[in-house]
C-alpha positions as CSV (number, residue, x, y, z in Angstrom):
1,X,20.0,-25.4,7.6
2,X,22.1,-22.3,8.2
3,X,25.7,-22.5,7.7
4,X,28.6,-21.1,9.6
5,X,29.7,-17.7,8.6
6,X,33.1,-16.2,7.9
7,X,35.3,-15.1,10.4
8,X,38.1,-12.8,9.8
9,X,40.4,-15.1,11.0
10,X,39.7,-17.6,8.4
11,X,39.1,-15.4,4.5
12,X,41.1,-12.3,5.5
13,X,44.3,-12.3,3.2
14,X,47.3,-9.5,3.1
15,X,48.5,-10.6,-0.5
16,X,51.2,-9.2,-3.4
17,X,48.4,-8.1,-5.9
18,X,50.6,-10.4,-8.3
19,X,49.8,-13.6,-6.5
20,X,46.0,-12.8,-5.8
21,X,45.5,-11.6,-9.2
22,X,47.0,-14.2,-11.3
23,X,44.8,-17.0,-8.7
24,X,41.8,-15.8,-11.1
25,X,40.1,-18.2,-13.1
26,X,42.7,-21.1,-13.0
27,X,40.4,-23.8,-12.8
28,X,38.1,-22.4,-15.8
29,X,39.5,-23.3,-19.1
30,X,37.2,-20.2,-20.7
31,X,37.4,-18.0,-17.8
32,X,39.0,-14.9,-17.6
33,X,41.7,-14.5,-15.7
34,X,43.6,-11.3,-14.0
35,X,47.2,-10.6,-15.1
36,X,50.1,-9.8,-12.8
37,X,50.1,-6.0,-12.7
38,X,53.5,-4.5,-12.6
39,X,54.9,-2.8,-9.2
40,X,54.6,-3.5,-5.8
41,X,51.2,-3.2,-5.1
42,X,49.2,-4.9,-2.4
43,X,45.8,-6.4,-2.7
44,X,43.7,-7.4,0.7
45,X,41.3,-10.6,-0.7
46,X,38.5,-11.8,1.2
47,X,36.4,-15.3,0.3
48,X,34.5,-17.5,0.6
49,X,32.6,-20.6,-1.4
50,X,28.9,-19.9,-2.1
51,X,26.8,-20.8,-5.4
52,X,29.0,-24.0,-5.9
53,X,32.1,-22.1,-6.8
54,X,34.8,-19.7,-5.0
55,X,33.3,-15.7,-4.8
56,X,36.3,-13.7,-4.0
57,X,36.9,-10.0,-3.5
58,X,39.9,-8.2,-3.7
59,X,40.8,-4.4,-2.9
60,X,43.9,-2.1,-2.6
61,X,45.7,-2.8,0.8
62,X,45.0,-0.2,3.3
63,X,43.1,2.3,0.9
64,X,39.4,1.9,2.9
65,X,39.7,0.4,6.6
66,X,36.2,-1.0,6.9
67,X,36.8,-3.4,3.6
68,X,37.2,-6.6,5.0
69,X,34.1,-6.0,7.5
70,X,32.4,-4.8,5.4
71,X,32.8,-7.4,2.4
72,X,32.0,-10.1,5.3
73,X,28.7,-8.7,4.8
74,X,28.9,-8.5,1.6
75,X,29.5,-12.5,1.5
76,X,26.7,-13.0,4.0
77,X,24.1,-11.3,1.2
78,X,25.7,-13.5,-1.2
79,X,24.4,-16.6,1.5
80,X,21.3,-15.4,1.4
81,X,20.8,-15.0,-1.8
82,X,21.5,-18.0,-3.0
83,X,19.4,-19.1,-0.5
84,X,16.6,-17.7,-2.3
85,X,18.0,-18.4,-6.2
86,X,18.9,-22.2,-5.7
87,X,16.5,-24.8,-7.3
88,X,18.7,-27.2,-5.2
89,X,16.6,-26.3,-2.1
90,X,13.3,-26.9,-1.8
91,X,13.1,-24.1,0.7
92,X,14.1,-21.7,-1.5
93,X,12.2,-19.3,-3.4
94,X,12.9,-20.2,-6.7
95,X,11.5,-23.7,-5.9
96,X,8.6,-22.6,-4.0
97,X,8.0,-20.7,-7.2
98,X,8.7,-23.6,-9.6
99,X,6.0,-26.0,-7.4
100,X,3.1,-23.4,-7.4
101,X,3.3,-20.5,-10.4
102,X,1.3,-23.0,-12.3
103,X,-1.4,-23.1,-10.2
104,X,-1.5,-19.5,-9.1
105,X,0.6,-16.2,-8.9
106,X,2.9,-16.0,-6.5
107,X,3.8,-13.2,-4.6
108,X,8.2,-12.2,-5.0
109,X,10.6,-10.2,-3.7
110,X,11.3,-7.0,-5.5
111,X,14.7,-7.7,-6.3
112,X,14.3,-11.5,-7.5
113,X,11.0,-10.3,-9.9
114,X,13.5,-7.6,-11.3
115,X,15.8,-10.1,-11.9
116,X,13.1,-12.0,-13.3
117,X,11.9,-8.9,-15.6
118,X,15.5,-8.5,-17.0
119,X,15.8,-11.9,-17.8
120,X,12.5,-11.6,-19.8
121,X,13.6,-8.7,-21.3
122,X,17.0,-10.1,-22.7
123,X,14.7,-12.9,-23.9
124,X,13.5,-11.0,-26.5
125,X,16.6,-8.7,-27.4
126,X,18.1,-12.1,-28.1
127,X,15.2,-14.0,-30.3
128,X,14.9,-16.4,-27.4
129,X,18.8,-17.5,-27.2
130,X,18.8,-16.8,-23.4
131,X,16.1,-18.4,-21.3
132,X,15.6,-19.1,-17.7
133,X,13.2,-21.8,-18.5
134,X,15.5,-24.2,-19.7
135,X,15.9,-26.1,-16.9
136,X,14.5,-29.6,-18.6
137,X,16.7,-29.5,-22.0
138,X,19.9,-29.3,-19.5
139,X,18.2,-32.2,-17.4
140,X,17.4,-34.7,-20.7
141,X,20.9,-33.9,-22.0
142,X,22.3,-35.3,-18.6
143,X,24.0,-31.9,-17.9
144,X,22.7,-30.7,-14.6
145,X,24.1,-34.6,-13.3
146,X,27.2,-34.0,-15.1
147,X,26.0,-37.3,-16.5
148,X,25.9,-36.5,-20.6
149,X,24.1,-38.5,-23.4
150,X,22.3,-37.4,-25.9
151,X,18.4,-38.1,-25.5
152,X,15.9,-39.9,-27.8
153,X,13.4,-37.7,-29.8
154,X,10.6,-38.2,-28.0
155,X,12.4,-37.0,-24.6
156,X,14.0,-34.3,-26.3
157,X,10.6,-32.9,-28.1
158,X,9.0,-33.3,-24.3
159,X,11.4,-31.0,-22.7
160,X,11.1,-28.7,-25.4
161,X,7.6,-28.3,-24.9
162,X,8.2,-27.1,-21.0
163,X,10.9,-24.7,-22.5
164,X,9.7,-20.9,-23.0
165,X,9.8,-17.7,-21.2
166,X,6.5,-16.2,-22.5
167,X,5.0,-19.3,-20.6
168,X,6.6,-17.0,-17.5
169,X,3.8,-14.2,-16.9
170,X,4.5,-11.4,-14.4
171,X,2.5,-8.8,-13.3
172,X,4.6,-5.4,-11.9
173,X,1.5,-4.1,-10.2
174,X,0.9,-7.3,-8.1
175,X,5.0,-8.1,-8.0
176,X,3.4,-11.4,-8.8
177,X,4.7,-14.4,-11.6
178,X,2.3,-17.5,-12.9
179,X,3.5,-20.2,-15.3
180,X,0.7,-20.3,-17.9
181,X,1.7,-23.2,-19.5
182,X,2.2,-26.7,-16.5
183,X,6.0,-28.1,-16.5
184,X,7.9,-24.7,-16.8
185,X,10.1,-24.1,-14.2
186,X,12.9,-21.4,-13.5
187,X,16.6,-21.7,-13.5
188,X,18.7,-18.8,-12.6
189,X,22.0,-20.5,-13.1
190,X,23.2,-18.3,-15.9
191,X,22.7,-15.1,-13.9
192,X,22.7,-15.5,-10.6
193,X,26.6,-15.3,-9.8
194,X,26.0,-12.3,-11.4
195,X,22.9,-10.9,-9.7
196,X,24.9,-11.7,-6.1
197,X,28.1,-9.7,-7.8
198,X,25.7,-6.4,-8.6
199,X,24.0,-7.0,-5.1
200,X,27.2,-7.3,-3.3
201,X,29.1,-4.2,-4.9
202,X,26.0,-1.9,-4.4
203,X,26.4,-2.9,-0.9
204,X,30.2,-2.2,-0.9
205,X,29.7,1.0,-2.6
206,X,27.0,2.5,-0.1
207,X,29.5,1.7,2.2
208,X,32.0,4.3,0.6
209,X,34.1,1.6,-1.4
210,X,34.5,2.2,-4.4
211,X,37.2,0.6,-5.9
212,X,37.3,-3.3,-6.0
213,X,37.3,-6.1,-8.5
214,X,35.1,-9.4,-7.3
215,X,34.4,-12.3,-9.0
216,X,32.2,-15.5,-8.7
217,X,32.8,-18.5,-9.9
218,X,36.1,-17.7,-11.7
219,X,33.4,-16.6,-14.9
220,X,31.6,-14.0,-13.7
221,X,33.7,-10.3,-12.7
222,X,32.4,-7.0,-11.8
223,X,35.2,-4.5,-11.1
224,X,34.4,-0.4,-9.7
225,X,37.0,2.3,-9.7
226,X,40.7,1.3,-10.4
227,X,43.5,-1.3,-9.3
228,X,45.7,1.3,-7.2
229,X,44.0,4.4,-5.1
230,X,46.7,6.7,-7.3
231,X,45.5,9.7,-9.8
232,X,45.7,8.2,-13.0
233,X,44.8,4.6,-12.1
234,X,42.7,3.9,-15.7
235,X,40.9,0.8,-13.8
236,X,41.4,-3.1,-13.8
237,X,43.1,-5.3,-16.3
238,X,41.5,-8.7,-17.1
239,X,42.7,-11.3,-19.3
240,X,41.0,-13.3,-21.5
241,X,42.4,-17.3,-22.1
242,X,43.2,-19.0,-25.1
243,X,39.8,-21.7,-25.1
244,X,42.6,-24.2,-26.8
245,X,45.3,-23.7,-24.9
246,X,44.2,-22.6,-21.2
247,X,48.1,-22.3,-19.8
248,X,47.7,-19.1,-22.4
249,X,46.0,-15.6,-22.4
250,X,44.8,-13.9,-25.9
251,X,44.4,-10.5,-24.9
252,X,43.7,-8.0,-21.5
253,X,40.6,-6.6,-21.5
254,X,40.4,-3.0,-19.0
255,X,37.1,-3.1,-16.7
256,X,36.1,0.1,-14.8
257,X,32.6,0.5,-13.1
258,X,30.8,-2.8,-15.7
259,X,31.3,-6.4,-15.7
260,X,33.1,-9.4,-17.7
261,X,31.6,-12.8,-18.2
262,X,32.8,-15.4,-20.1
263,X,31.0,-18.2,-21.3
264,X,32.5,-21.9,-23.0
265,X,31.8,-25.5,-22.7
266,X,35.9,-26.3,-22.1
267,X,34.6,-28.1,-19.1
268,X,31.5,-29.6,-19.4
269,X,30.8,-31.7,-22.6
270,X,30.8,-35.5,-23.5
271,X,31.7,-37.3,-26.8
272,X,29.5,-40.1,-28.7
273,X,30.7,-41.7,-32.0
274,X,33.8,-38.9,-32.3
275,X,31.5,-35.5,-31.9
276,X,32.0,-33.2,-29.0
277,X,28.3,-32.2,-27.4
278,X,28.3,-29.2,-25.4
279,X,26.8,-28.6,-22.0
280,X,25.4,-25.0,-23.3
281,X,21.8,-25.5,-25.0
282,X,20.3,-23.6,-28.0
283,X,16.8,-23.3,-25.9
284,X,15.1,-22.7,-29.6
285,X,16.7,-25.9,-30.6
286,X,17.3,-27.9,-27.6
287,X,21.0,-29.0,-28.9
288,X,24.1,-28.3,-28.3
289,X,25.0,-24.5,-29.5
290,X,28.3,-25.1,-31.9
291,X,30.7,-23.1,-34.3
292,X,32.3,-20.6,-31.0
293,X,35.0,-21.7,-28.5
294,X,34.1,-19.6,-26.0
295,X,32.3,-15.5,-25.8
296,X,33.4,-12.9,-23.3
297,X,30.7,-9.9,-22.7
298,X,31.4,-6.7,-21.4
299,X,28.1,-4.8,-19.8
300,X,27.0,-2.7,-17.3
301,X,26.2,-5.3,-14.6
302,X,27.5,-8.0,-14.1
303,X,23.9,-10.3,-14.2
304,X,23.6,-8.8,-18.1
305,X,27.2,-9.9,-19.2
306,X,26.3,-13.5,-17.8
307,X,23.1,-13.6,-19.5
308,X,24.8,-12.2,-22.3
309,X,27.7,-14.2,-22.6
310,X,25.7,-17.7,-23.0
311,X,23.0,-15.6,-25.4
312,X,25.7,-14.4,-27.6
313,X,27.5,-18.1,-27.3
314,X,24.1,-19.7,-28.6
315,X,23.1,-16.7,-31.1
316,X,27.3,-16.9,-33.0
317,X,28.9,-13.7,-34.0
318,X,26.8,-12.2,-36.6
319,X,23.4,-12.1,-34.5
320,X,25.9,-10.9,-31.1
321,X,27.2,-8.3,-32.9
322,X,23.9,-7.0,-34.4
323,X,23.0,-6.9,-30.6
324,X,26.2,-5.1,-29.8
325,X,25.1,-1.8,-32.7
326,X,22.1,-1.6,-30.8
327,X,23.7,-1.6,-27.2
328,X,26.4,0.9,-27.1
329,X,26.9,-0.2,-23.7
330,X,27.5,-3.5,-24.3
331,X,31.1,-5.0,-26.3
332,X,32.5,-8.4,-26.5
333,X,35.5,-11.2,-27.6
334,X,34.2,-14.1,-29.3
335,X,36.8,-16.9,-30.2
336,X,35.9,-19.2,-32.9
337,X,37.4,-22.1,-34.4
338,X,39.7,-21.1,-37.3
339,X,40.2,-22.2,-40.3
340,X,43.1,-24.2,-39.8
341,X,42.9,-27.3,-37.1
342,X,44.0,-25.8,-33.9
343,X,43.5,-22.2,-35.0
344,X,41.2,-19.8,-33.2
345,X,39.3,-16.7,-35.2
346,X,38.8,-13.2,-33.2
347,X,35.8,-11.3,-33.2
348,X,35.6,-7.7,-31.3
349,X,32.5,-5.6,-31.2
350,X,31.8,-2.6,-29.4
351,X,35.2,-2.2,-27.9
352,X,36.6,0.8,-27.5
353,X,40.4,1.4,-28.4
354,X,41.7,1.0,-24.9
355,X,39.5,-1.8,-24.1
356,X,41.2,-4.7,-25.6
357,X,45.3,-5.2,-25.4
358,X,46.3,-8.0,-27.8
359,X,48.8,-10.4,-26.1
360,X,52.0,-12.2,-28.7
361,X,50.7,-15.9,-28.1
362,X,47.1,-14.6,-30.2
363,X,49.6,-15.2,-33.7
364,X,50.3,-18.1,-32.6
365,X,47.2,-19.1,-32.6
366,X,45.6,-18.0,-36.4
């Protein structure tokens, strides 16, 4: 069923950058979220809802005159590909995949079998911690109803056994994927916010824009060029909330030409007999990943840092920043539980000096 498309009218806004930016990530109690930048700068924000959340995209007032235009197309690719990336439509690709890679290969659009290559690939850079295949451990857990309890043995081992991305094989010659194992299916909801982001700001960008910040979701940022069109401008300042106390930022972290994502079950867990059970799922495991509050990763697109940020959530600090040595492009904030009840313990890898500003409320927190 196609869906009525955005009008200028109805998602152009002429907004103080302070109000548009601070909007960022209310709603997400592990988001990121933008801080007030100081001055009187303007920000133009155009949105719309798409992927189950709010995509918005924000750029300095009167700097490029075909922006809102031109991120109304922007917003229609983001449409269409979800279209194509939902398993909540049986039309879409992803489900026509799911129904028939086990019985034969099945022909994909370039972009969605790169997607699919790069999600094999940080597979196994990760050990396995991120995988697309693990549809059924979020289903048993009750998490993909937003219905959680924790499942028997025998349901649990069962969706384990549909769980793996080497069951995934895809052939680059053919731009072809088969399922050689019966029960896998696909699940692109930890990168596809991200995957639309990268899409949308290569579209902005052979446009001539070039400097923008949009996010998806509230979790998921990409930002290109700087927050003002001045000389000098060193790019856009994103902060990053306290997982215990959400009213509260920790730090700013400074995005120019990568992405932020920030991964955290604050929102989506249930309790049985006093224990707190996560919606984010060691796929090795099938439980509940434990022992981090929430992980923010910093990467070159913005489909990586989502992958990312659940991988490094489920792999803990000492495995992400092993990963991080090896990536120079890569860098993240991982907030653990502290020693102290109600505490929260920092981790930093790969940052750079001017990356990360540390915020007062932090102390109050170890």
């Amino acid at each position: 069923m196609s869906r009525p498309r955005s009008t200028r009218r109805e998602f152009l806004q002429g907004t103080a950058a302070v109000d548009a930016l601070a909007d960022l990530g209310r709603d997400s109690a592990c988001s990121p979220e933008l801080p007030a930048p100081r001055g009187d700068a303007y920000l133009v924000k155009v949105a719309r809802r798409a992927m189950a959340c709010q995509f918005e995209f924000l750029f300095n007032a009167g700097q490029y005159p075909l922006d809102t235009q031109t991120s109304l197309a922007a917003l229609d690719l983001v449409d269409r590909l979800e279209d194509q990336l939902t398993v909540y439509r049986e039309t879409s690709e992803i489900s026509l995949l799911n129904r028939q890679a086990a019985h034969e290969a099945v022909v994909l659009e370039p972009g969605l079998f790169a997607l699919l290559q790069k999600a094999q690939q940080l597979h196994a850079e990760t050990a396995g911690a991120y995988d697309i295949t693990a549809g059924p451990l979020s289903r048993v857990w009750g998490f993909m109803h937003r219905s959680g309890a924790i499942p028997t043995p025998e349901a649990l081992a069962a969706a384990l056994e549909s769980v793996g991305s080497q069951w995934v094989q895809l052939d680059p010659a053919a731009s072809t994927a088969r399922f050689t194992k019966a029960g896998v299916e696909i699940n692109l909801g930890s990168i596809g916010k991200g995957y639309a982001l990268d899409r949308a700001a290569d579209l902005l960008e052979a446009a001539g824009i070039h400097d923008f910040i949009l996010h998806g979701g509230n979790s998921s940022v990409l930002a290109r060029g700087a927050h003002s069109s001045s000389a000098g401008a060193s790019g856009w300042r994103v902060g990053v909330r306290n997982p215990l106390r959400p009213d509260r930022r920790l730090g700013e972290l400074l995005l120019r030409n990568r992405a932020l994502a920030t991964s955290g079950s604050g929102t989506q867990f249930f309790m049985h007999d006093g224990r707190r059970y996560g919606h984010i799922l060691d796929p090795r495991t099938g439980w509940p990943a434990e022992g981090v509050l929430s992980t923010s990763v910093l990467a070159p697109s913005a489909a990586e840092a989502d992958a990312l940020s659940t991988a490094f959530y489920v792999m803990g600090p000492s495995a992400a920043q092993e990963y991080c040595q090896h990536r120079e492009d890569v860098s993240a904030v991982m907030l653990c539980p502290g020693r102290r009840a109600g505490s929260i313990e920092k981790h930093l890898f790969g940052l750079a000096e001017h990356d990360w500003s540390e915020l007062d409320d932090l102390s109050a927190t170890e």
